[in-house]
RODO-2510 file (C-alpha; in nm, 4 decimals, decimal comma):
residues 505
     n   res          X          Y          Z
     1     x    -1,4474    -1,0998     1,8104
     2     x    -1,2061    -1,3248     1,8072
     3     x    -1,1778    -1,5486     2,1644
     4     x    -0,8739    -1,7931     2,2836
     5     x    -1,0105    -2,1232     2,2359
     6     x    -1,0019    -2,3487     2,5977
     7     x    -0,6501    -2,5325     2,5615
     8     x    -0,7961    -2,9036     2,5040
     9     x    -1,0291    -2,7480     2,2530
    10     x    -0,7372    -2,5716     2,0724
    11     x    -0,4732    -2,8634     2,0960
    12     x    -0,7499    -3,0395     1,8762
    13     x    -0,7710    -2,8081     1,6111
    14     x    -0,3962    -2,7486     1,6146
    15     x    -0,4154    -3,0998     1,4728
    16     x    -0,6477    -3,0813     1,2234
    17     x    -0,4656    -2,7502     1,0610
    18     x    -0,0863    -2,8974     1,1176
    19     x     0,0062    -2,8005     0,7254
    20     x     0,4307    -2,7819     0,7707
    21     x     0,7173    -2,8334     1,0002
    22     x     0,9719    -2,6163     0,8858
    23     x     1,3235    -2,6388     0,9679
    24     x     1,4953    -2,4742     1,2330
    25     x     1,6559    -2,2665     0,9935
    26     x     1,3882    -2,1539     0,8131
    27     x     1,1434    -1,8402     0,8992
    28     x     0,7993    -1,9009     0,8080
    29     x     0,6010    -1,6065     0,7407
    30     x     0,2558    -1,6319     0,7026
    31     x     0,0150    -1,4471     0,4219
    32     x    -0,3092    -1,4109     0,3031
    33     x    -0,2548    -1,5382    -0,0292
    34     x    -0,0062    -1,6120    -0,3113
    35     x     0,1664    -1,3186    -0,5250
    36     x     0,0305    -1,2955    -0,8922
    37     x     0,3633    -1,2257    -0,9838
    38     x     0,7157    -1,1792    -0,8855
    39     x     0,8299    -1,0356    -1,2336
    40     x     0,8975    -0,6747    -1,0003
    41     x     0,7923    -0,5153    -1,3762
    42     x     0,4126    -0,6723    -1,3348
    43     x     0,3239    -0,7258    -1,0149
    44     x     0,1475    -0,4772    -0,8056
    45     x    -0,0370    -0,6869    -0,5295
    46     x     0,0922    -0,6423    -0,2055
    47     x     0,2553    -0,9540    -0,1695
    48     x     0,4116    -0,9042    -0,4817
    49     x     0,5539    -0,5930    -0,4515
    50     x     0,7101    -0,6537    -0,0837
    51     x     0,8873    -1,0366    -0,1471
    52     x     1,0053    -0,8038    -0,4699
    53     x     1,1280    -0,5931    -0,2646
    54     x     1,3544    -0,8864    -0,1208
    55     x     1,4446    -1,0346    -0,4504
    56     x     1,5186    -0,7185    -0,6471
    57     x     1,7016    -0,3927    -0,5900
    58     x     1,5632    -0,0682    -0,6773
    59     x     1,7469     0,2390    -0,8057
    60     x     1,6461     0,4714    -0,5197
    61     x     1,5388     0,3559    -0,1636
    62     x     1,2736     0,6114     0,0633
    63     x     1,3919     0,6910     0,3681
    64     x     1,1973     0,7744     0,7144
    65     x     1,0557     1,0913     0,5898
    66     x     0,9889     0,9115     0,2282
    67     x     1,3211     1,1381     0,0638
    68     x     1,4939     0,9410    -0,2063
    69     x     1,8013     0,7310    -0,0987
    70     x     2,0739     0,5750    -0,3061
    71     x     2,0582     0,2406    -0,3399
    72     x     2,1386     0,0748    -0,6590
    73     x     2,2096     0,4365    -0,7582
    74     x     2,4892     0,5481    -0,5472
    75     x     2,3697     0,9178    -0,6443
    76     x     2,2087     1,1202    -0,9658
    77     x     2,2205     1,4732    -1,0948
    78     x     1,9466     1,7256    -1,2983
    79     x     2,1216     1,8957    -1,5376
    80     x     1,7776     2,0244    -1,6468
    81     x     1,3657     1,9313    -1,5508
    82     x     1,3913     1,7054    -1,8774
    83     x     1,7178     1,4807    -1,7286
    84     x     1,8173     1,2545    -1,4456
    85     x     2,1349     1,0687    -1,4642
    86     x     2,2129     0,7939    -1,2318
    87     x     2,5630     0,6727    -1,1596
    88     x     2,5439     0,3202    -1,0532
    89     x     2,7416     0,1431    -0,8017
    90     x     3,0163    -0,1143    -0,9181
    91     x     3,0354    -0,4633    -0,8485
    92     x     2,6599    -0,5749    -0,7915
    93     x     2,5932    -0,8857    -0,9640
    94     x     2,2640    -1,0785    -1,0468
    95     x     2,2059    -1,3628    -0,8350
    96     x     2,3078    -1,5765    -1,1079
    97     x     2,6437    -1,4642    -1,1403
    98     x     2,5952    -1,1889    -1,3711
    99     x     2,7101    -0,8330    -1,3557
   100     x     2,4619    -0,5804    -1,2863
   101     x     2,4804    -0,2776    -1,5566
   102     x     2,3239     0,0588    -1,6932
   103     x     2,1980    -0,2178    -1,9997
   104     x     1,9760    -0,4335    -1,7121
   105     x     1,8514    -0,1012    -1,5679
   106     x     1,7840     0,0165    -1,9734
   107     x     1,5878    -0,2694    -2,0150
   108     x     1,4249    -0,2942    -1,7351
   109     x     1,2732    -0,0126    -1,8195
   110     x     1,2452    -0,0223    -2,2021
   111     x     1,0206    -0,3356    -2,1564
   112     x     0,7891    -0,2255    -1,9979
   113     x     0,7455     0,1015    -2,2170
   114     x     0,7528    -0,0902    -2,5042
   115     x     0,4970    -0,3615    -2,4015
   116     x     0,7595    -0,6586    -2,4069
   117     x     0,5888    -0,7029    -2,0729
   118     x     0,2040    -0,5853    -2,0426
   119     x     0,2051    -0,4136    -1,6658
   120     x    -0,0262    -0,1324    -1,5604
   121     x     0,3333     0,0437    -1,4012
   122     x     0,3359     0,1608    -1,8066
   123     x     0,1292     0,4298    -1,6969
   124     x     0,4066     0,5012    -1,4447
   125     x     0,6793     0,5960    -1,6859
   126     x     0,4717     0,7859    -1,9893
   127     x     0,6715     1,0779    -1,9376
   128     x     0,9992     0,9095    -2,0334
   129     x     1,0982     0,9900    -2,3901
   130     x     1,4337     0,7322    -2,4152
   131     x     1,6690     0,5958    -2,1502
   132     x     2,0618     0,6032    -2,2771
   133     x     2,3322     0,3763    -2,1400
   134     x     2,6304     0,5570    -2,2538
   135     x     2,8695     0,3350    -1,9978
   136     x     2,8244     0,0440    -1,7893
   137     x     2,7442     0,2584    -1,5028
   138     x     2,5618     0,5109    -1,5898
   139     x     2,2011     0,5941    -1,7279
   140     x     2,0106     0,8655    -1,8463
   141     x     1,6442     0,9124    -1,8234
   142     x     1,5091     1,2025    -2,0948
   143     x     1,1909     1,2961    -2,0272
   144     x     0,9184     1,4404    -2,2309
   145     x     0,8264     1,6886    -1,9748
   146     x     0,9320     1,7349    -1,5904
   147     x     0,7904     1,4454    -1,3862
   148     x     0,8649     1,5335    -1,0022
   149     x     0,7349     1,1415    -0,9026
   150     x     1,0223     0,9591    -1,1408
   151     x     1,2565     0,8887    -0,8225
   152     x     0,9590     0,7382    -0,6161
   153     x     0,8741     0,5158    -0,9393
   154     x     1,1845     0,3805    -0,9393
   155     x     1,2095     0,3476    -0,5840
   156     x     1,1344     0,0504    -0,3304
   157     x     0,8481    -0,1430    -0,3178
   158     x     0,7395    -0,0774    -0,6550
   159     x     1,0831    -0,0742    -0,8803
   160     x     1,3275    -0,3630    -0,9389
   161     x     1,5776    -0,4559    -1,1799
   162     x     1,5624    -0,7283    -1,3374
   163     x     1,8184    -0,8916    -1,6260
   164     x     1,8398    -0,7836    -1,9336
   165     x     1,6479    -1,0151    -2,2028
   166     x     1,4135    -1,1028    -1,9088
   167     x     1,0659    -1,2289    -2,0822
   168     x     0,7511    -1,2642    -2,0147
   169     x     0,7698    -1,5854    -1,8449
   170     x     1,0549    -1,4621    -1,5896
   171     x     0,8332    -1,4738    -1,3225
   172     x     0,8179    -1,8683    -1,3431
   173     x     1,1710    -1,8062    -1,1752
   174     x     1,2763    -1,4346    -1,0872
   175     x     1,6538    -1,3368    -1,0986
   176     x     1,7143    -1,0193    -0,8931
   177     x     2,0442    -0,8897    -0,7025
   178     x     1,8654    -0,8255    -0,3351
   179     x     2,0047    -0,9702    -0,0275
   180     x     1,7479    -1,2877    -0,0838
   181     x     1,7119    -1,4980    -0,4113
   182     x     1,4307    -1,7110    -0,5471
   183     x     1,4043    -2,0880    -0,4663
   184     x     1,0610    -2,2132    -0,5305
   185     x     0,6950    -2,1086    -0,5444
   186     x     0,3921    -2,3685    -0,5796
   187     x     0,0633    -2,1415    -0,5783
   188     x    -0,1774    -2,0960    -0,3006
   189     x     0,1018    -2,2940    -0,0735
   190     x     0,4001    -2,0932    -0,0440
   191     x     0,6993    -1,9174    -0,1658
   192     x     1,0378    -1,9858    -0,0629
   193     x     1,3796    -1,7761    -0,1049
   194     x     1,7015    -1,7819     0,0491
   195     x     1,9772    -1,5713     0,1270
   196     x     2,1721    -1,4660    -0,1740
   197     x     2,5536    -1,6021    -0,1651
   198     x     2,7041    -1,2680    -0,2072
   199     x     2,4953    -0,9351    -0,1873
   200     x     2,6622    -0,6186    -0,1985
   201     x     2,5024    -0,4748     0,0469
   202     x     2,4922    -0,6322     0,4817
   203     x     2,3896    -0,9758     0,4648
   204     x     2,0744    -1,0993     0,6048
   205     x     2,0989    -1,3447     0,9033
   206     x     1,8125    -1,5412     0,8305
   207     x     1,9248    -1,8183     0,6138
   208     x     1,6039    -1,9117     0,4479
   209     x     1,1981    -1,7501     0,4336
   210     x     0,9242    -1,9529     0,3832
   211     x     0,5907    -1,7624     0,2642
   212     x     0,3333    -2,0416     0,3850
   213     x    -0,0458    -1,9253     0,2279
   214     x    -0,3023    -1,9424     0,5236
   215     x    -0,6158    -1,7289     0,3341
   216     x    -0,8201    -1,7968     0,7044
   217     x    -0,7436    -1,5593     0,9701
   218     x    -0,7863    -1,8007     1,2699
   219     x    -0,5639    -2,0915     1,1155
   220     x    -0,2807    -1,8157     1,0383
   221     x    -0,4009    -1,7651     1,4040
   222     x    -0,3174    -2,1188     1,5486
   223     x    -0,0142    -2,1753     1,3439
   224     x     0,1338    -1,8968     1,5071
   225     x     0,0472    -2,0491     1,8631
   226     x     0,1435    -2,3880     1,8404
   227     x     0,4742    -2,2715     1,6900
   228     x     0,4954    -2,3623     1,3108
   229     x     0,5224    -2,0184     1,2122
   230     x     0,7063    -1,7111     1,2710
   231     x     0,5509    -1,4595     1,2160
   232     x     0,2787    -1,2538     1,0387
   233     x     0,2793    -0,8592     0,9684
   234     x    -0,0358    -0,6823     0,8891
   235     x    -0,2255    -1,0508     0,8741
   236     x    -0,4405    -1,0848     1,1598
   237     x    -0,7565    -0,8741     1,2268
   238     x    -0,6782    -0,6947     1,5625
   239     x    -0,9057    -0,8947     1,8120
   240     x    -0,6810    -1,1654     1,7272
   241     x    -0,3717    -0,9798     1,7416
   242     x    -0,4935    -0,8978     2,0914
   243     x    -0,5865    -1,2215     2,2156
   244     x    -0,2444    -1,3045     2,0888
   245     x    -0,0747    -1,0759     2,3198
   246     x    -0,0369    -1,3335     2,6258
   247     x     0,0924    -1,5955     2,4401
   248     x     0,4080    -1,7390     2,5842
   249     x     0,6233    -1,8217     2,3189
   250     x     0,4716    -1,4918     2,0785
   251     x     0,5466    -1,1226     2,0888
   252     x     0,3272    -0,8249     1,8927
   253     x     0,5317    -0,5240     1,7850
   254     x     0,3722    -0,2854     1,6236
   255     x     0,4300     0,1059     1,5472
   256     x     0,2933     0,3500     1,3241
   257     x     0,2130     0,2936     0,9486
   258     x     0,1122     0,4153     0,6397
   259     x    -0,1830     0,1790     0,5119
   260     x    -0,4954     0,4554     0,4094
   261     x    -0,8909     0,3857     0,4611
   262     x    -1,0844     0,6044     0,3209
   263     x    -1,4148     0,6233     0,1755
   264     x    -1,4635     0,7336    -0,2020
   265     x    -1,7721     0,9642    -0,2887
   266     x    -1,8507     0,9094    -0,6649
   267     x    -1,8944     1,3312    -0,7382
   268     x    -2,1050     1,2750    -1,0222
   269     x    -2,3606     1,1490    -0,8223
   270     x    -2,6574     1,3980    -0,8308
   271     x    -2,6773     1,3735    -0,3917
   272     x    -2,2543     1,3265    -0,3449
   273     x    -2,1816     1,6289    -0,6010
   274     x    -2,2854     1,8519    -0,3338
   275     x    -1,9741     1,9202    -0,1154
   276     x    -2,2037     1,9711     0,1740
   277     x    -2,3516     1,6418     0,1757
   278     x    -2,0190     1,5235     0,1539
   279     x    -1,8900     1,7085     0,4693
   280     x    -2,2130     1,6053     0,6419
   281     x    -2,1300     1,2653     0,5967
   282     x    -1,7381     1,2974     0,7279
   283     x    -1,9193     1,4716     1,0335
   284     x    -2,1666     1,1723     1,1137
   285     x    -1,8766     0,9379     1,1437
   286     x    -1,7291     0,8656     1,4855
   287     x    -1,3350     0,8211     1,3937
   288     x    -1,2352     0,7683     1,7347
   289     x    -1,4895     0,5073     1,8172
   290     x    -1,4176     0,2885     1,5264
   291     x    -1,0766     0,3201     1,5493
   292     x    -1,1141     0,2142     1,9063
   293     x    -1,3728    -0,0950     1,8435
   294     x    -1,2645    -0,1984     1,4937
   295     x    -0,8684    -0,1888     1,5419
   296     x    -0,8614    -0,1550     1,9320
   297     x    -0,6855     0,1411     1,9117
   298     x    -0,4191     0,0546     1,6434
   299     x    -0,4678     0,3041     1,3961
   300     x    -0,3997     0,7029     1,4111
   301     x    -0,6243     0,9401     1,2620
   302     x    -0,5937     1,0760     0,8962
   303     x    -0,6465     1,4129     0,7899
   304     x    -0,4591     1,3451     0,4156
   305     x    -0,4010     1,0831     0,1481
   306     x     0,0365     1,1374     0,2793
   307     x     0,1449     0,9664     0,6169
   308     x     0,2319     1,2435     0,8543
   309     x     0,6086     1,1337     0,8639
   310     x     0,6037     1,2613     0,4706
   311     x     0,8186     1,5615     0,3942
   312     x     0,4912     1,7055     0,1998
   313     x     0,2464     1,6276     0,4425
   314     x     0,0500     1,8985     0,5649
   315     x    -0,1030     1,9244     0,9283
   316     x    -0,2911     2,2480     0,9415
   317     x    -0,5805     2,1558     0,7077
   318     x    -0,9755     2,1894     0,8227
   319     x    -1,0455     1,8771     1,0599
   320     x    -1,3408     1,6313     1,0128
   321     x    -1,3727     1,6045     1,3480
   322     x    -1,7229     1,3598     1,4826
   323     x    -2,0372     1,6243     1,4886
   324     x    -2,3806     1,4920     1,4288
   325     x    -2,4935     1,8152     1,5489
   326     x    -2,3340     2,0022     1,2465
   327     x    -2,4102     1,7131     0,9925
   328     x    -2,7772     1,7399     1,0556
   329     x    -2,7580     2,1216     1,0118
   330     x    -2,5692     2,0971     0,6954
   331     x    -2,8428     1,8331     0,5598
   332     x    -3,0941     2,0693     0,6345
   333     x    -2,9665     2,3529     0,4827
   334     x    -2,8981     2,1490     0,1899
   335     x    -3,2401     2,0631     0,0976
   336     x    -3,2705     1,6867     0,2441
   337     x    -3,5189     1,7277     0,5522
   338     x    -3,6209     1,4494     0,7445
   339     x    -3,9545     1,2871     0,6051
   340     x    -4,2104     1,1038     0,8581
   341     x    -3,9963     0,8156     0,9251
   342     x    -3,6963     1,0040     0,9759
   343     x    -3,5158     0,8927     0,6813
   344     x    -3,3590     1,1923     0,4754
   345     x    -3,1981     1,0000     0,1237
   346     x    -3,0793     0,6588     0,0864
   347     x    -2,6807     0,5915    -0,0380
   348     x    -2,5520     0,2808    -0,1813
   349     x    -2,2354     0,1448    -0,0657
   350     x    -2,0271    -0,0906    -0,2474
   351     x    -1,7695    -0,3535    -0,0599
   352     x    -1,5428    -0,6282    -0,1390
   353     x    -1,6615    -0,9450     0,0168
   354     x    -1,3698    -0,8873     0,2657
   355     x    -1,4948    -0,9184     0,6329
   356     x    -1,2650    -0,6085     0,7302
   357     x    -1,4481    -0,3664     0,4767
   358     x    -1,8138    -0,5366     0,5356
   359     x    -1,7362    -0,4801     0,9310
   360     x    -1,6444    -0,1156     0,8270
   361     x    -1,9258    -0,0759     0,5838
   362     x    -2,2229    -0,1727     0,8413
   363     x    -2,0280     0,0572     1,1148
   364     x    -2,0584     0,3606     0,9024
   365     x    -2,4157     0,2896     0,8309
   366     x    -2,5447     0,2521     1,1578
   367     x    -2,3615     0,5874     1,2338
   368     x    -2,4880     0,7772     0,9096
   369     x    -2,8320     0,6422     1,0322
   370     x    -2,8403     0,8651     1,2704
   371     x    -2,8366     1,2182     1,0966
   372     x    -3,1614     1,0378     0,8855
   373     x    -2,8778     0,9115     0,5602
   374     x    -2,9980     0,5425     0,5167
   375     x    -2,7301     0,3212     0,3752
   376     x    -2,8124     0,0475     0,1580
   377     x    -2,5031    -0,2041     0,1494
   378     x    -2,3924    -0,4593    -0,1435
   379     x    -2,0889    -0,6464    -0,1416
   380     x    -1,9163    -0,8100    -0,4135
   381     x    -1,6278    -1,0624    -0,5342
   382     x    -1,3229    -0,8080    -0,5939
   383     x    -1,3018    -0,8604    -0,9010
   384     x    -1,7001    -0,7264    -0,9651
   385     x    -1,6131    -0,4823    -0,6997
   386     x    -1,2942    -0,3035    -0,7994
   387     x    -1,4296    -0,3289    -1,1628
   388     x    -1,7815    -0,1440    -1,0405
   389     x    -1,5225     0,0991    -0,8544
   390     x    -1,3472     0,2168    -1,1867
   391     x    -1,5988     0,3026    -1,4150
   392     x    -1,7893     0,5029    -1,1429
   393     x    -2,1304     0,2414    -1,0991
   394     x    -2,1235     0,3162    -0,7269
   395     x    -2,2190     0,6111    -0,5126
   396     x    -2,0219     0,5611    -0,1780
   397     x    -1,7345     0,2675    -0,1366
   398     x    -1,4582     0,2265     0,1884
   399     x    -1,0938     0,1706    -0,0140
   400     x    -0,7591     0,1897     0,1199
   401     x    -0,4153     0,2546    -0,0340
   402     x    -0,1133     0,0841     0,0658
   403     x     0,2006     0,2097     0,0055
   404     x     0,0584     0,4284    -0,3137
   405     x     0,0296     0,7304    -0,0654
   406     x     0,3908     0,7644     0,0366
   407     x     0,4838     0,9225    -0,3021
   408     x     0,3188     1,2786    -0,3511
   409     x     0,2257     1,1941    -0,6960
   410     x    -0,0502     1,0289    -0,5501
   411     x    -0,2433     1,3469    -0,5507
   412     x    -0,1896     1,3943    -0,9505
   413     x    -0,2683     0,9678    -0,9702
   414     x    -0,6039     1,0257    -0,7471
   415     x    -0,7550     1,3947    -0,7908
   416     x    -0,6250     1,5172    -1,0726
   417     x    -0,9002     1,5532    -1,3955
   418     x    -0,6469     1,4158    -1,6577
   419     x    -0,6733     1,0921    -1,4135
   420     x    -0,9974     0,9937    -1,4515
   421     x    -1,0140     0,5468    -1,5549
   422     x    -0,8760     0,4218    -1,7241
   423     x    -0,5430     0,6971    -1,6707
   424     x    -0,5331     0,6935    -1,3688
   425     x    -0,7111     0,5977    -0,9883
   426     x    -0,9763     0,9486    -0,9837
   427     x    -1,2628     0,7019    -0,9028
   428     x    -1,4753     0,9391    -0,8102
   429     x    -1,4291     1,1833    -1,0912
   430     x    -1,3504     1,4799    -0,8911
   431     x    -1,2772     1,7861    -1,1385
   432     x    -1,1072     2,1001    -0,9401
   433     x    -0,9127     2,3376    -1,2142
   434     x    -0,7285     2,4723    -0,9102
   435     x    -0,6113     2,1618    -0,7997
   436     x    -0,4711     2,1023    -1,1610
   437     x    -0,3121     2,4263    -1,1741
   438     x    -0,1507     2,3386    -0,8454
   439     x    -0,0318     1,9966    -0,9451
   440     x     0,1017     2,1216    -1,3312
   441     x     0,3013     2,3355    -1,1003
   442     x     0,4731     2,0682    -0,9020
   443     x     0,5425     1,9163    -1,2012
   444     x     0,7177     2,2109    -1,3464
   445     x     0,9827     2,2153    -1,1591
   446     x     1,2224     2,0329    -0,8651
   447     x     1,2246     2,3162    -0,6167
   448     x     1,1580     2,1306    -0,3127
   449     x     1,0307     2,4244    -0,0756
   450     x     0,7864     2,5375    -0,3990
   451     x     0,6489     2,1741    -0,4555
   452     x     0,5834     2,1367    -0,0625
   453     x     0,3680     2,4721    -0,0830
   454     x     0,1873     2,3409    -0,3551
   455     x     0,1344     2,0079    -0,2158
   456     x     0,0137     2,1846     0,1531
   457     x    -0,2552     2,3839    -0,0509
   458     x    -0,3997     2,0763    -0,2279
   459     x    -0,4289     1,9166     0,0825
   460     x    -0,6290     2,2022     0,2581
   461     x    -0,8534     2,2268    -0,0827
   462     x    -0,8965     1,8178    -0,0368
   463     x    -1,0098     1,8779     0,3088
   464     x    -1,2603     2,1191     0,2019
   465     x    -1,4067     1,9489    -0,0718
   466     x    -1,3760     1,6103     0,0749
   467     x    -1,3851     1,3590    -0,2911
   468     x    -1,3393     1,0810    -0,0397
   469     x    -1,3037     1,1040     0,3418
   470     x    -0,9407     0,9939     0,5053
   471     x    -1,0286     0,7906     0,7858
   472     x    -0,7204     0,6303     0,9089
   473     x    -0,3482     0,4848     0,8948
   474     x    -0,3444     0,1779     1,0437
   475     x    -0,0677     0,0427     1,2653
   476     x     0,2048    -0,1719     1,1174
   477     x     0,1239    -0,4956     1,3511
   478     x     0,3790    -0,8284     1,3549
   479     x     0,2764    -1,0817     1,5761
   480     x     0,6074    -1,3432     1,5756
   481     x     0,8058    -1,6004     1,7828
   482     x     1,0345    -1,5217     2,0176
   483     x     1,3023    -1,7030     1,8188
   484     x     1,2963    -1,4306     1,5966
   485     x     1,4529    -1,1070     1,7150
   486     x     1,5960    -0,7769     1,6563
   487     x     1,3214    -0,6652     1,4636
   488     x     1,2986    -0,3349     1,2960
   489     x     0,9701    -0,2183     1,1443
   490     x     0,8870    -0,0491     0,8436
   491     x     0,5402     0,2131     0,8421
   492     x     0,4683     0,0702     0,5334
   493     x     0,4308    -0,3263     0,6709
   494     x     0,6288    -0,4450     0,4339
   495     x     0,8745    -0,7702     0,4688
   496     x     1,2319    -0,5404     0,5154
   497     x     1,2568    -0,6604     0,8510
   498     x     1,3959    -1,0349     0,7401
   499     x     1,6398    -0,8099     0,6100
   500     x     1,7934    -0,7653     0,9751
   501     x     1,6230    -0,9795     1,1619
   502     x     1,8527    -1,2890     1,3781
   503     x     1,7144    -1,5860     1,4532
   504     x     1,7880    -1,7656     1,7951
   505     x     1,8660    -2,1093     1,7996
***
């Protein structure tokens, strides 16, 4: 747990990690580490994707509920399942001076199908057979068969348009048309942008963002109290956060959001294939209580992969609610008895070498120790990890999604059989032909009332056969100075609230 050093203590280590004075203009926000890549077509770390998300504009925008907006698309029309066309709006320009057109949005789009730039969002856009740009403001997406997730894949966070011509180097310096452009980035320091000269959209206040790089929890912790940063969203484990909370010159806000754990069963194990053992597990674990002494209480309960704000989420699907009592009868009737020293079957576990996940990891096994499931732990670089993760050498991992789960496609991306690696993120190689059926239906068409019928019965089959176990959505957390106000947060943590935040002098 993290404890508020003694103030002479503290004023000496302030010293030691003083690493910038920024200017009174400038908002320094402080992350984890450095993006891999601000091309918007390549990069799909989180840091990435949201300081995209400043840079670049997107065709569509979600809104509370996770709908489609317009945005660089004032509005679009289906004249079939096979067609979208987009009418753009007039008189957004590039940052360099450029008009924005139908070609940028063609070739933003184009180059990525056609491997001018090698991204994984490829898989993203298979189903598009050609994109036309009949007029400057208009384009037209034929597809080879209905794709009902096309508007979230062009959509914030993980869309932007960038130039036409753009190469593979444009991420040395990114050109976008959002309300901030690109000034400098030196990796594993920081990132800077500023406000663009003349957006088409409301202005941001805030004149200039610095991105400062603090990978150590504590220092990002200290910077933030002696006043050389602004702020931090999502950054700070929530012991911190909370010994944060009396700080003079800091305030926490912090409201629901749509970040996912979960644990992933690997069905092909010859234990895990059994659904039973797989409820018996999600009835071992005590929710509540971790929630409580993990995130003190800043995280809500998850009973599906969608937030509850989605328009597809569904509510009325079989709890996992904390019953060792019913795990230990379901073991039993399975076949795994207790032998002399209680133990019933021993699980592996996979982590990332991330403190979070090993915190979560020895949590769970202390609890699954007690219904006689002994849990043998390993953790691993990421890299090894995530790499072990996707070709199924694991039996039982803790994973999260953020911001993949507010589209609905993420059931096709995660449970569908045709998404097994390296097509898609079905980890665990769950196989349910009903579940296919269900999602080739959603695909089928664009009746909204049919799809969300669909999407509530694959969510009440997901929560009976339980190929990973939701856990929770944590809280969208932003510990920042009190200089910085009128702050408006976003469920899925991202950085939109530079976007209207003021800055007092």
């Amino acid at each position: 747990m993290f404890k508020k050093l003694p103030l002479l203590l503290l004023a000496f280590v302030i010293v030691g990690c003083n690493r910038y004075h920024a200017p009174d203009t400038t908002v320094t926000v402080l992350i984890e580490s450095s993006p891999t890549n601000l091309d918007p077509r390549i990069g799909v770390d989180a840091q990435s994707e949201r300081i995209d998300s400043l840079l670049f504009d997107p065709l569509v925008r979600k809104d509370d509920h996770f709908n489609p907006q317009p945005a660089l698309a004032e509005g679009w029309e289906m004249p079939n399942t096979l067609t979208y066309i987009f009418r753009l709006r007039s008189g957004v320009h590039f940052h360099d001076g450029r008009a924005l057109t139908s070609a940028d949005v063609k070739y933003t789009l184009d180059s990525i199908l056609q491997g001018k730039v090698i991204s994984v969002k490829a898989n993203a856009y298979q189903t598009i057979d050609r994109i036309d740009a009949p007029d400057p403001l208009t384009v037209v997406v034929h597809l080879k068969k209905p794709d009902p997730a096309l508007l979230w894949n062009v959509s914030d966070g993980g869309f932007g348009v960038v130039p036409a011509g753009s190469g593979r180097d444009f991420w040395k310096h990114p050109v976008g048309s959002g309300p901030f452009e690109f000034v400098s980035q030196e990796q594993d320091k920081d990132v800077i942008i500023q406000r663009a000269a003349h957006y088409w959209a409301a202005m941001p206040s805030i004149q200039r963002v610095r991105f400062a790089v603090v990978p150590d929890a504590t220092t990002r912790a200290l910077e933030l109290q002696k006043g050389s940063a602004d702020a931090a969203i999502n950054a700070l484990p929530a012991d911190t956060a909370y010994a944060l909370r009396n700080e003079r010159d800091l305030q926490i806000g912090s409201g629901p959001g749509t970040t996912l754990m979960y644990l992933i069963f690997n069905t092909r194990d010859p234990i895990l294939r059994d659904a039973r053992v797989r409820r018996a597990i999600a009835l071992a674990i005590n929710r509540p209580l971790l929630i409580h002494s993990l995130y003190r209480d800043q995280a809500r309960l998850a009973e599906s992969v969608l937030p509850p704000e989605h328009w597809a989420w569904n509510g009325a699907v079989e709890p996992h609610t904390y019953d060792p009592a019913a795990a230990n009868h379901l073991l039993d009737e399975v076949g795994h008895p207790r032998q002399h020293n209680g133990i019933r079957f021993h699980i592996g576990m996979k982590t990332s070498t991330d403190e979070g996940s090993r915190l979560l990891a020895m949590a769970i096994q202390q609890q699954l120790s007690q219904v006689g499931i002994a849990v043998d732990l390993r953790s691993y670089e990421f890299a090894t990890f995530y790499a072990d993760i996707s070709r199924g050498i694991f039996q039982l991992a803790p994973s999260r999604w953020i911001g993949g789960n507010e589209a609905p496609d993420i059931f096709r991306y995660s449970f569908a059989t045709s998404s097994f690696p390296p097509h898609g993120a079905n980890r665990g190689f769950y196989s349910n032909p009903e579940i296919d059926r269900l999602l080739d239906d959603t695909a089928s068409g664009v009746d909204r009332q049919k799809q969300k019928e669909d999407y509530a019965r694959v969510q009440e089959i997901l929560a009976r056969d339980l190929p990973t176990i939701n856990l929770w959505y944590l809280d969208t957390v932003l510990v920042h100075s009190r200089r910085l106000q009128n702050i408006h947060l976003s469920p899925s943590g991202n950085y939109d609230f530079l976007r209207d935040a003021t800055v007092k002098e």
